[in-house]
N, CA, C and O of each residue as an XYZ file, in Angstrom:
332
protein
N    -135.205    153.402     30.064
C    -134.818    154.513     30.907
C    -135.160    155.821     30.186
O    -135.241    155.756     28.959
N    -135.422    157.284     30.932
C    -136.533    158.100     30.147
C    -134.998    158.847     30.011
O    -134.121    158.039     30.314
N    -134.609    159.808     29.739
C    -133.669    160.573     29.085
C    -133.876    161.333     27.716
O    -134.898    161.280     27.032
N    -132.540    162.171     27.389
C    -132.615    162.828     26.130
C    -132.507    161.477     24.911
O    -131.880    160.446     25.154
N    -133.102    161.678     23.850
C    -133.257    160.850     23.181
C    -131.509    160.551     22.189
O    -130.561    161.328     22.073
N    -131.724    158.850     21.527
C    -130.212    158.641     20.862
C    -130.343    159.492     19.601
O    -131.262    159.930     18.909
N    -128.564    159.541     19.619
C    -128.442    159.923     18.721
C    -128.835    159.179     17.184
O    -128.795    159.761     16.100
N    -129.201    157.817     17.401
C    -129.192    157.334     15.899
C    -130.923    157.215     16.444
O    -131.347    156.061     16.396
N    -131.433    157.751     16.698
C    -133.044    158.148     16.925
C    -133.325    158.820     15.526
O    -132.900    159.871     15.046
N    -134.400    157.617     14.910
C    -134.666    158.217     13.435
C    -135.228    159.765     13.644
O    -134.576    160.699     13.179
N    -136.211    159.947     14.214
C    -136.200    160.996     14.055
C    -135.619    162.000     14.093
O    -136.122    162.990     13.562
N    -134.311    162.080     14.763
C    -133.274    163.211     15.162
C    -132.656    163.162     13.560
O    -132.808    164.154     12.847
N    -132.000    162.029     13.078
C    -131.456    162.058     12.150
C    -132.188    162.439     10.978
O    -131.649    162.812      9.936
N    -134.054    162.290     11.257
C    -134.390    162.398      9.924
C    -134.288    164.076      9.781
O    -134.169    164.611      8.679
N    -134.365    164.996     11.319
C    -134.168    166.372     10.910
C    -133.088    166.928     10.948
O    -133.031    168.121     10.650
N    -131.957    166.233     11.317
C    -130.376    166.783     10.674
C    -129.815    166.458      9.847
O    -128.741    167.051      9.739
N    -130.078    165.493      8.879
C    -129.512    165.284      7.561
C    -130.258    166.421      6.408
O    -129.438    167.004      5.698
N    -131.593    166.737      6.198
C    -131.233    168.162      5.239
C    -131.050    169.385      5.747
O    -131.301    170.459      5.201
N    -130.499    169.141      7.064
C    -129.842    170.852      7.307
C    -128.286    170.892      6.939
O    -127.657    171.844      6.476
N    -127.721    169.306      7.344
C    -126.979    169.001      6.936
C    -126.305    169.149      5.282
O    -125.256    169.648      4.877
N    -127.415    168.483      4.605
C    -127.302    168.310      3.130
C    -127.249    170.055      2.445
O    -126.418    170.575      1.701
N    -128.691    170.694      3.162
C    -128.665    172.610      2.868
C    -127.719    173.228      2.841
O    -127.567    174.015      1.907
N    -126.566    173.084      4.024
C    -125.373    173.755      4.310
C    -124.130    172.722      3.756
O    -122.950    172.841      4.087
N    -124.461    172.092      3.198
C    -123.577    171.500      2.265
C    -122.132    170.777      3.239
O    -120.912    170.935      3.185
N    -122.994    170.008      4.025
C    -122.252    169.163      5.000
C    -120.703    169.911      5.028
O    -119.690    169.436      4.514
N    -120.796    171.137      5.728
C    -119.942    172.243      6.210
C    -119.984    172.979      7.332
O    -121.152    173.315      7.525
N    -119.168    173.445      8.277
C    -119.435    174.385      9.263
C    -120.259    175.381      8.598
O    -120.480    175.258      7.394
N    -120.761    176.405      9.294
C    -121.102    177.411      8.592
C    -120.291    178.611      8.812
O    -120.213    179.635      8.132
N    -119.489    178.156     10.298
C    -118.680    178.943     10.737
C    -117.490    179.191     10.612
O    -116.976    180.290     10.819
N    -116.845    178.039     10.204
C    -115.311    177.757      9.700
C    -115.284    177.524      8.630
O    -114.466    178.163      7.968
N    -116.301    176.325      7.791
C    -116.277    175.715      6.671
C    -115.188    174.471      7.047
O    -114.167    174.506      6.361
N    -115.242    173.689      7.758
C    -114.710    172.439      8.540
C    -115.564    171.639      7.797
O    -116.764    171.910      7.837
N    -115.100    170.507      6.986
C    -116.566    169.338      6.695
C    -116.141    167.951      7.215
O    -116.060    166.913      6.558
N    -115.782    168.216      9.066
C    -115.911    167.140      9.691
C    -116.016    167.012     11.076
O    -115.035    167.633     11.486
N    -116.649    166.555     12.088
C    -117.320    166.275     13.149
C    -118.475    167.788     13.475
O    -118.403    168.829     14.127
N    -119.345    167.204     12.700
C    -120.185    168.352     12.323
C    -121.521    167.773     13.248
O    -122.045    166.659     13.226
N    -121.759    168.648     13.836
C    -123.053    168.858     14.707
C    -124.577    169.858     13.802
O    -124.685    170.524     12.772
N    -125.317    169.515     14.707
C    -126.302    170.535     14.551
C    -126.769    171.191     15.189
O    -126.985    170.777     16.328
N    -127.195    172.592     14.830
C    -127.308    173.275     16.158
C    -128.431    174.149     16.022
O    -128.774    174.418     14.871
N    -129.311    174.831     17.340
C    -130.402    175.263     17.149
C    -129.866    176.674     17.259
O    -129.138    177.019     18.191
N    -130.333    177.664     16.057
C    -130.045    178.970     16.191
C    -131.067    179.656     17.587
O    -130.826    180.413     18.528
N    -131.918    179.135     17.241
C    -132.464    179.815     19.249
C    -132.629    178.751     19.638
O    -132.891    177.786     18.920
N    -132.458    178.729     21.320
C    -131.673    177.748     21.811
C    -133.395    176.644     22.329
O    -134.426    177.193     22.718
N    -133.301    175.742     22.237
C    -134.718    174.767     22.943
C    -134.936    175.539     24.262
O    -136.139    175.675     24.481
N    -134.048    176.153     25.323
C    -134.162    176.321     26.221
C    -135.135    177.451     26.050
O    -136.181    177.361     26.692
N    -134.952    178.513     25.275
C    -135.775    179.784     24.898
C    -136.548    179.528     24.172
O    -136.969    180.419     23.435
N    -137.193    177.852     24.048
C    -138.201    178.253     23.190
C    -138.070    178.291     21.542
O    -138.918    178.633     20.717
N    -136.821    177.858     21.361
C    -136.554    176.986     20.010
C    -137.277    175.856     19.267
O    -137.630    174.880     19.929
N    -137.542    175.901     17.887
C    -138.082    174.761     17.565
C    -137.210    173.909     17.015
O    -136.053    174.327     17.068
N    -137.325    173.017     16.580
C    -137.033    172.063     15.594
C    -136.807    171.849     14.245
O    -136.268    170.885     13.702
N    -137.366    173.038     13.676
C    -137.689    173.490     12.327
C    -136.478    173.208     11.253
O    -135.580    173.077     12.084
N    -136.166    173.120     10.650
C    -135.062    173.035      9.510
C    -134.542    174.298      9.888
O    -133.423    174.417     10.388
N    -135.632    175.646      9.578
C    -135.131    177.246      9.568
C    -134.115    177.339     11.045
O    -133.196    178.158     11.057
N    -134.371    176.424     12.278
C    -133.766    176.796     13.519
C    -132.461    176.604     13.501
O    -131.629    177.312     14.070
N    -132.198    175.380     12.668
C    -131.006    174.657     12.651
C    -130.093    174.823     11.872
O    -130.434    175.025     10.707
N    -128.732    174.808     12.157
C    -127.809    175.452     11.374
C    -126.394    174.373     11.870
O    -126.405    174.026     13.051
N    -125.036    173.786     10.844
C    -124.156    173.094     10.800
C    -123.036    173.780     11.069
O    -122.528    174.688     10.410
N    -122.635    173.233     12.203
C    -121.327    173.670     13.175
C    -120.723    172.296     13.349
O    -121.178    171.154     13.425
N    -119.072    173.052     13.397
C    -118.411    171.307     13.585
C    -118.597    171.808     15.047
O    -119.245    172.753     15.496
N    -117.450    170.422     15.922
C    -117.789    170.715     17.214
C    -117.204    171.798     18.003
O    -117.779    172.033     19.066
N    -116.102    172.562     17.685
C    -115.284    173.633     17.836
C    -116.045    174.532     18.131
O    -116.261    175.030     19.236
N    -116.570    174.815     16.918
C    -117.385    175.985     16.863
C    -118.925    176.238     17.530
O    -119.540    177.269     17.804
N    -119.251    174.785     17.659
C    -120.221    174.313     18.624
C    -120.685    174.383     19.938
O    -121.725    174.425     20.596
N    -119.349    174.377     20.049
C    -118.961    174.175     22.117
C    -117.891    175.666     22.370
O    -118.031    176.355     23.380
N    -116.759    176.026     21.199
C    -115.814    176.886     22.031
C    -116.205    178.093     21.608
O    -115.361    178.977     21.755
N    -117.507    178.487     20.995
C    -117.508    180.401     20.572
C    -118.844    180.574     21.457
O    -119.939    180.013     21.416
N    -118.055    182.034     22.637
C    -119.362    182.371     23.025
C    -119.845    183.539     22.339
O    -120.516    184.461     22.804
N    -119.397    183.369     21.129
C    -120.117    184.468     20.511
C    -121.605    183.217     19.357
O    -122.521    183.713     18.701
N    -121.370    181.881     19.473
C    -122.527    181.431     18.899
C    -123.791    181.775     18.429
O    -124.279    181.281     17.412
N    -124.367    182.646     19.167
C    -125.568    182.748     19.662
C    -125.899    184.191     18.578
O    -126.992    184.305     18.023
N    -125.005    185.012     18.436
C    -124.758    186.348     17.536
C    -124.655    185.623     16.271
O    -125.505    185.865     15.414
N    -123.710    184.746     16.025
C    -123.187    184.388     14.902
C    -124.089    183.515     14.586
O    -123.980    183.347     13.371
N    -125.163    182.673     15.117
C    -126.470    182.563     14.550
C    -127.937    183.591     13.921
O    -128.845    183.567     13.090
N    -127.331    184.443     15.036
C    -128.584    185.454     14.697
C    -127.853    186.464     13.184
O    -128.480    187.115     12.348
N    -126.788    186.308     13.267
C    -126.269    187.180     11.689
C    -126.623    186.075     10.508
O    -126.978    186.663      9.486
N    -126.625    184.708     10.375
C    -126.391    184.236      9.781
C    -128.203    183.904      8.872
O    -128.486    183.662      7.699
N    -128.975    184.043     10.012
C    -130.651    184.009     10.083
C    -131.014    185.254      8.858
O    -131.523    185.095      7.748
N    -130.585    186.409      9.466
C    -130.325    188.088      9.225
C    -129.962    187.862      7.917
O    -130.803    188.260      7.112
N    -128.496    187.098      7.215
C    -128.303    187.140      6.049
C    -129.150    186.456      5.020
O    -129.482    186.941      3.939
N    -129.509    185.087      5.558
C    -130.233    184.193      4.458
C    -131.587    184.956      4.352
O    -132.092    184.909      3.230
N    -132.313    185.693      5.361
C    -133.307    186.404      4.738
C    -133.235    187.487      3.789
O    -134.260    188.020      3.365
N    -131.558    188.000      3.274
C    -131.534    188.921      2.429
C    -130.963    188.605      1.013
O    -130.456    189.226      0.079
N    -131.206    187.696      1.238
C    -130.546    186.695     -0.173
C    -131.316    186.298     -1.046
O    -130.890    185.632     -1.989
């Protein structure tokens, strides 16, 4: 059946475990180190890639309940380039 692909789809996992491992299996937003997602700082819908650089570790809270996400990705992009 054609659909979004599984989650234990090697390839999904092979590109969220070192964004995972980068952010030190932590929110980035809370610092929660459990039911941790991954998430695309620009969204697939706009044209997001896949990249390690896109992706950033949110538990699910912070995942699903801030509509400020989308800011609080783009600050977080903003900082690691000044570091």
């Amino acid at each position: 059946m054609l659909g979004a692909p599984s989650v234990k789809s090697p390839t999904r996992r092979d590109r969220h475990n070192p964004v995972l491992h980068r952010d030190g299996w932590k929110c980035q937003s809370c610092g929660k180190r459990s039911n941790l997602e991954v998430h695309h700082k620009e969204f697939r819908s706009r044209s997001g890639r896949d990249s390690e650089g896109n992706l950033i570790t949110l538990c699910t809270a912070c995942h699903a309940g801030s509509p400020f996400t989308e800011i609080f990705c783009a600050a977080i992009t903003y900082l690691h380039g000044k570091l």
